[in-house]
C-alpha positions in Angstrom: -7.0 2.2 76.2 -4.5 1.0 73.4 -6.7 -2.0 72.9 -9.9 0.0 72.1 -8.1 2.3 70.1 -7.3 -0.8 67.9 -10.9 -2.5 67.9 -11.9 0.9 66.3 -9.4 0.8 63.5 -11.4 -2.1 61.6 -15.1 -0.2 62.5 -13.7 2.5 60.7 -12.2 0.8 57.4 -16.1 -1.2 57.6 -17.7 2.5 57.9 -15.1 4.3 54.9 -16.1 1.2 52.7 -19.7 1.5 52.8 -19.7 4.9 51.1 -21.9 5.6 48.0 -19.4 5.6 45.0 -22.5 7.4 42.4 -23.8 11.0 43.5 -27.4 11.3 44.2 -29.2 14.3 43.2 -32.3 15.7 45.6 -34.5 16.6 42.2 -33.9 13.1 39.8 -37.6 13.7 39.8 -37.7 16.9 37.5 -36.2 15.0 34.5 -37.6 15.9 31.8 -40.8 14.3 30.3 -40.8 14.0 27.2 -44.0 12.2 25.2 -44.0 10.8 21.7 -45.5 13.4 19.5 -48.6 11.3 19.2 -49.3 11.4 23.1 -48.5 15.3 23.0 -51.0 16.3 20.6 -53.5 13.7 22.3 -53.1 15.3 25.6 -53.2 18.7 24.3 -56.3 17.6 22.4 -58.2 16.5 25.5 -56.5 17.8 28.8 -54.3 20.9 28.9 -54.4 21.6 32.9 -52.4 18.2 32.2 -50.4 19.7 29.4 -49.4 22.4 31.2 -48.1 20.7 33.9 -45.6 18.5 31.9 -44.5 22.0 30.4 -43.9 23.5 34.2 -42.1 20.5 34.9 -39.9 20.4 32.7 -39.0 24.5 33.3 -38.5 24.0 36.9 -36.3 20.8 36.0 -34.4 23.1 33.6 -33.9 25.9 35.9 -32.3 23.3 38.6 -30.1 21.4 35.4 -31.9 18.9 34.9 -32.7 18.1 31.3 
């Protein structure tokens, strides 16, 4: 019993040092887009579904703390 008890010790030390040391965050998607002004008035220009969908992005992004 001892014996196992000590075969574990090293299993464990392996498992503690193969933590992540940076903190992932679930949205690092909704960053915020953000297009030279030249692409921005192009896209509003020609397609503003498209627009409008950066702008909802970037709310929803803002509202979670993403900016």
């Amino acid at each position: 019993m001892m014996k196992s008890r000590l075969l574990m010790l090293p299993l464990f030390a392996a498992l503690t040092a193969c933590q992540q040391t940076t903190k992932q965050r679930a949205c690092y998607g909704f960053e915020k887009l953000r297009p030279s002004l030249e692409t921005t008035v192009t896209i509003l220009k020609t397609d503003r579904p498209f627009a409008d969908q950066v702008i909802s992005h970037n709310r929803f992004g803002a509202s979670h703390g993403y900016s």
